[in-house]
C-alpha positions as CSV (number, residue, x, y, z in Angstrom):
1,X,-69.4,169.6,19.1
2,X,-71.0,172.8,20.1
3,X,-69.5,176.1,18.7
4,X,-70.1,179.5,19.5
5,X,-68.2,181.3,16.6
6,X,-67.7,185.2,16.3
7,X,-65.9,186.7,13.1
8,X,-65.2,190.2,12.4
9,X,-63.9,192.0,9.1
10,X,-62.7,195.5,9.4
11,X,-61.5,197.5,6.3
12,X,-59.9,200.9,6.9
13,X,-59.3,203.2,3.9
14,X,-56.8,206.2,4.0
15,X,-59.0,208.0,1.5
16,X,-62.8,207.1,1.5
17,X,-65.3,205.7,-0.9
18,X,-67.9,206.6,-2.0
19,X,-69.6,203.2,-2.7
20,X,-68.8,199.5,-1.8
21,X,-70.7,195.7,-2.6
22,X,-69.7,193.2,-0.8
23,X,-70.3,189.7,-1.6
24,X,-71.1,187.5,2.0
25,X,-70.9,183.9,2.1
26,X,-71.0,183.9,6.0
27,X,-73.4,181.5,6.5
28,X,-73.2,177.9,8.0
29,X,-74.9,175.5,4.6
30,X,-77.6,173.4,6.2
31,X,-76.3,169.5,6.1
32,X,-76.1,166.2,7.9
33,X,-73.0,167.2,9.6
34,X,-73.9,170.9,11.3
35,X,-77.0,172.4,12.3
36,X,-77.0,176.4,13.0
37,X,-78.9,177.1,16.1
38,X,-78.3,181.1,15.9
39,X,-76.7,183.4,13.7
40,X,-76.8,186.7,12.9
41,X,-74.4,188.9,10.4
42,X,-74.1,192.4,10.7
43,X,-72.3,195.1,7.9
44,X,-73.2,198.1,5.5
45,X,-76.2,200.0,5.2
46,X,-78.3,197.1,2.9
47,X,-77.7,193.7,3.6
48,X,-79.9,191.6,0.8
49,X,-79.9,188.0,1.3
50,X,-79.8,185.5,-1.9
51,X,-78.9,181.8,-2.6
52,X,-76.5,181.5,-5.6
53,X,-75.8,178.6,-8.0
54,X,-73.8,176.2,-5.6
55,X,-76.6,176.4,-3.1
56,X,-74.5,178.7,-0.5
57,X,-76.2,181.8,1.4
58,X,-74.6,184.8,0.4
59,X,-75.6,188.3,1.3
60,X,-74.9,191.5,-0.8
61,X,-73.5,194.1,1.8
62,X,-73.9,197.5,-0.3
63,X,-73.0,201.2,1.2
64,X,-74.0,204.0,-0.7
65,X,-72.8,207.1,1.4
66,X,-69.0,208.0,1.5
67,X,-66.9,206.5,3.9
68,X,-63.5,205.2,5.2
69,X,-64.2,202.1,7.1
70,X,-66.5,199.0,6.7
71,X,-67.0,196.6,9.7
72,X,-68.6,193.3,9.0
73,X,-69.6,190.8,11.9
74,X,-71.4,187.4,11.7
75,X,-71.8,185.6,15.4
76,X,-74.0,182.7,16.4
77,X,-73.9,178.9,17.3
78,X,-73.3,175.6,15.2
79,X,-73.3,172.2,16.2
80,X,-71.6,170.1,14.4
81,X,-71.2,166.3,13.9
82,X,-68.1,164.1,13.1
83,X,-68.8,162.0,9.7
84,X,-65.6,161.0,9.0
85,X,-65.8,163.4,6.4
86,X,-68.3,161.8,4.2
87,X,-71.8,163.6,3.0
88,X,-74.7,162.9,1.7
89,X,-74.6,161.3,-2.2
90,X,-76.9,163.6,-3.8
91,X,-77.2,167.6,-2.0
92,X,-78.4,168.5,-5.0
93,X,-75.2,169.7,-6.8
94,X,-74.2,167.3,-10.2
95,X,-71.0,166.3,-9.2
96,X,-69.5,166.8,-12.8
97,X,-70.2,170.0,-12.4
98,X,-67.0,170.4,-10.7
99,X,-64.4,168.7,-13.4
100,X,-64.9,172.5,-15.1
101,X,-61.4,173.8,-15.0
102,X,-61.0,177.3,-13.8
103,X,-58.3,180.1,-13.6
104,X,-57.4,179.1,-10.4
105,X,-56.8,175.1,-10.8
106,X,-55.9,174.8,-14.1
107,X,-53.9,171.8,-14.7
108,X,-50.0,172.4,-15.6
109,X,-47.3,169.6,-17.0
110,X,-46.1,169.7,-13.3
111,X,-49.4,168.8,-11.3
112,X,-50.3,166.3,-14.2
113,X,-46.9,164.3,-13.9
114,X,-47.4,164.3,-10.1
115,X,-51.1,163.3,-10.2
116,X,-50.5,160.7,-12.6
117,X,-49.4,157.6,-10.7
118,X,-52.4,157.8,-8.5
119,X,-54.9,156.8,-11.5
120,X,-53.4,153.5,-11.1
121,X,-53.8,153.6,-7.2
122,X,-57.2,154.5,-8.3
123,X,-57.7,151.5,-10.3
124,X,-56.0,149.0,-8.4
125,X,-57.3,149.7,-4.9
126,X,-60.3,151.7,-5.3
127,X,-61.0,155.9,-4.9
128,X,-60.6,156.1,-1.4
129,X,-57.2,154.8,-1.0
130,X,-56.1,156.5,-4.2
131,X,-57.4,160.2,-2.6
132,X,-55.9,159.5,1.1
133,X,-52.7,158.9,-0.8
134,X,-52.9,162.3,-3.3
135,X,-53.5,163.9,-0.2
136,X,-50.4,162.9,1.9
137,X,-48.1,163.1,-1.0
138,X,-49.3,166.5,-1.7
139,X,-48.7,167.3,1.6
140,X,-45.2,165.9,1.7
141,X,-44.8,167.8,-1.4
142,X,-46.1,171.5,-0.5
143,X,-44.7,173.1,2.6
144,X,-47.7,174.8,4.2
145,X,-46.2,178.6,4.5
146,X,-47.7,181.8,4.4
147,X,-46.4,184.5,2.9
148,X,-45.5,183.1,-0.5
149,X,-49.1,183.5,-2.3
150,X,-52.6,185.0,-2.4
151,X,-56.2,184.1,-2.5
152,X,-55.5,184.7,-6.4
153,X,-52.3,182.8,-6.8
154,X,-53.3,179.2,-9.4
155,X,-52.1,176.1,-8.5
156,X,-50.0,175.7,-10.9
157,X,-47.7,179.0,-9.3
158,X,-48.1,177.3,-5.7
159,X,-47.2,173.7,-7.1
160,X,-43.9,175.1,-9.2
161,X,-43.5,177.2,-5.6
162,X,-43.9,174.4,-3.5
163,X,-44.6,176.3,-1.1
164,X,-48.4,177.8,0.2
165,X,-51.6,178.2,2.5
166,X,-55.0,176.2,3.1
167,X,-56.7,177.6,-0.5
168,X,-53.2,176.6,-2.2
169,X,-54.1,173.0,-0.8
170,X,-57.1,173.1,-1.8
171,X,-57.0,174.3,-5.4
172,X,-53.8,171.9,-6.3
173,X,-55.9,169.0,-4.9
174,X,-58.9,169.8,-7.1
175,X,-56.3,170.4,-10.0
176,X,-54.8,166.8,-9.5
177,X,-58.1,165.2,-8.8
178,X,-59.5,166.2,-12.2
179,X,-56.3,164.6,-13.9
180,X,-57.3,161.4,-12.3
181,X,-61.2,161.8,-13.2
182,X,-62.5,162.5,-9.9
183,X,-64.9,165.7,-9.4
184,X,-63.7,167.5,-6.8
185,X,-65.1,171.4,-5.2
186,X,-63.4,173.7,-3.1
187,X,-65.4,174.6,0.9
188,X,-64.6,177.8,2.6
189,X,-65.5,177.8,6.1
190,X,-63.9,177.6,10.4
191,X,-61.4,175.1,11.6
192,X,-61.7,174.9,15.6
193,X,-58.4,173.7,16.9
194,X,-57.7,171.1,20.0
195,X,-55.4,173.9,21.2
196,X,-58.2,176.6,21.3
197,X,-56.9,178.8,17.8
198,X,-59.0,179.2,15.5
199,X,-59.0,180.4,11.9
200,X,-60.7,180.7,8.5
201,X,-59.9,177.6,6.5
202,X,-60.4,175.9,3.1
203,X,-60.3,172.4,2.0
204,X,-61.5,170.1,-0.5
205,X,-64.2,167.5,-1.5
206,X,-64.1,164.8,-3.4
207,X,-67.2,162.9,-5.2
208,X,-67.1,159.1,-4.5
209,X,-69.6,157.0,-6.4
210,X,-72.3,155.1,-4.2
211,X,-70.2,157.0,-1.2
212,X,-70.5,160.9,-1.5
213,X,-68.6,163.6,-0.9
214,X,-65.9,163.1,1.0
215,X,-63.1,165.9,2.7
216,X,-59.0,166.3,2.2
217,X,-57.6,168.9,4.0
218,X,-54.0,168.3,2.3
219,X,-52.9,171.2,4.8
220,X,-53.9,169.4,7.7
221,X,-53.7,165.6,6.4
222,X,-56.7,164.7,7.2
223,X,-60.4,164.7,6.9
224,X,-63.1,166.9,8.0
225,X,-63.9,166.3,11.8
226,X,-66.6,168.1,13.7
227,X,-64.0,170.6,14.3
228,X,-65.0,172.5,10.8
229,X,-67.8,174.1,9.9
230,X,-68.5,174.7,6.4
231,X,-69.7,178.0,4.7
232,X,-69.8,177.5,1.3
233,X,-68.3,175.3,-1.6
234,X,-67.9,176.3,-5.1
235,X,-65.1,175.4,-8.0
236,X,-62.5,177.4,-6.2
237,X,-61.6,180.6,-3.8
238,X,-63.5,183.2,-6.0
239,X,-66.8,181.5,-5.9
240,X,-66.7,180.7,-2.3
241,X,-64.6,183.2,-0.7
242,X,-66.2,184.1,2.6
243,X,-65.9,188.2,1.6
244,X,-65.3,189.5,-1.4
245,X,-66.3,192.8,-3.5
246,X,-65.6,196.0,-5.1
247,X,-65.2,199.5,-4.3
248,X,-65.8,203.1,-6.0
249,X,-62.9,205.4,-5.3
250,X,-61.2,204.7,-2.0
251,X,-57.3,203.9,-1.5
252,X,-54.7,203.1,0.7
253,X,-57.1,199.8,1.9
254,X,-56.0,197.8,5.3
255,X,-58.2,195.0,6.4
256,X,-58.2,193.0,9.8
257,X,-59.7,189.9,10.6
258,X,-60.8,188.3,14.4
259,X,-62.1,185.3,14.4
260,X,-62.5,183.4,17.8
261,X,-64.7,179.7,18.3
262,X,-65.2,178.4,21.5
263,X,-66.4,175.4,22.3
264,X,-69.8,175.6,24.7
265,X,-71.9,173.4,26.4
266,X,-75.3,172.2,25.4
């Protein structure tokens, strides 16, 4: 599938800064299931490109002079491949690098004693079938509504909730992977719907020996397609979030977010 994909951020301040850094990860990772033919990203004054730890792209938007707005804007073209969800065995990331707990999908009594019973599905059918079935149960067990967390809120808050959005999903299914022994990273990227909406999504991915890594989107019951794209994976939201940064002085913050992907011919 070819995608044309245009995202902008726009933060509006009722009393201005006088100095922001923003933290980029806006930029497509280079694998076997997308290619970026174009993209371009646009934001503050300095825009310094690096590569951090978990091999994503990020660029450090910084603005010096005072002001009451930042606009951020990344556009361009990805074409993308359907896998069935499955990557490459080695990209160069040590899978058990990702059975580090974190803030964010720590492991309570209440994800354990759900995540339980599928180490047995694990070990009498295999890791496939025991992931496909974490997934829909989690999904039977989480109603996917907004409103109820935030990009900070640990699993362990949206499991007792029952209730959450796509980073919820994710981070509970990392949580309830590790109590069954599988590594398993959080991805931050696009979701291109049949319907023509779009939005900024997160899923999961979990490591399959002699397979790879292999997508759950519990919010969506299903695996990766060649409708996503995929920005940048990391242990959870805050080291993949597709913006994130700090401020000197500044208030009364409002942030808006357009995203729009259209499919286009080759």
């Amino acid at each position: 599938m070819r995608l044309q994909i245009s995202h902008e951020t726009v933060y509006s301040l009722t009393q201005a800064a006088s100095r922001s850094i923003q933290y980029l990860r806006l930029t497509p990772r280079v694998d076997r299931c997308q290619r970026t033919e174009s993209w371009v990203i646009e934001g503050p004054e300095r825009l310094r490109p690096w590569t951090d730890g978990y091999g994503n792209t990020v660029h450090v938007a910084s603005e010096s002079t005072t002001h009451d707005s930042l606009v951020i804007r990344v556009s361009g073209v990805v074409t993308t491949r359907d896998t069935a969800g499955v990557l490459p065995l080695d990209d160069g990331l040590p899978p058990d690098m990702f059975l580090r707990e974190t803030p964010l999908t720590a492991v309570s009594a209440e994800i354990a004693g759900f995540a339980r019973p599928f180490a047995d599905t694990r070990a009498a059918e295999g890791d496939i079938a025991a992931l496909h079935a974490l997934m829909t149960a989690q999904a039977d067990a989480i109603a996917f509504e907004a409103g109820h967390t935030s990009v900070f809120t640990p699993a362990a808050s949206a499991f007792s909730t029952g209730k959450g959005v796509c980073q919820d999903h994710a981070h509970i299914f990392i949580a309830a992977c590790r109590v069954i022994g599988l590594p398993c990273r959080y991805v931050s990227g696009y979701l291109a719907f049949g319907s023509g909406d779009v939005a900024t999504h997160a899923w999961a991915e979990a490591f399959v020996a002699d397979l790879g890594w292999v997508s759950f989107d519990p919010a969506n019951r299903q695996s990766a397609t060649d409708a996503y794209v995929r920005l940048a994976v990391g242990p959870d939201y805050a080291a993949a979030a597709p913006v994130i940064g700090v401020r000197t002085g500044g208030g009364g913050e409002e942030v808006s977010v357009a995203v729009q992907v259209e499919q286009v011919q080759s």
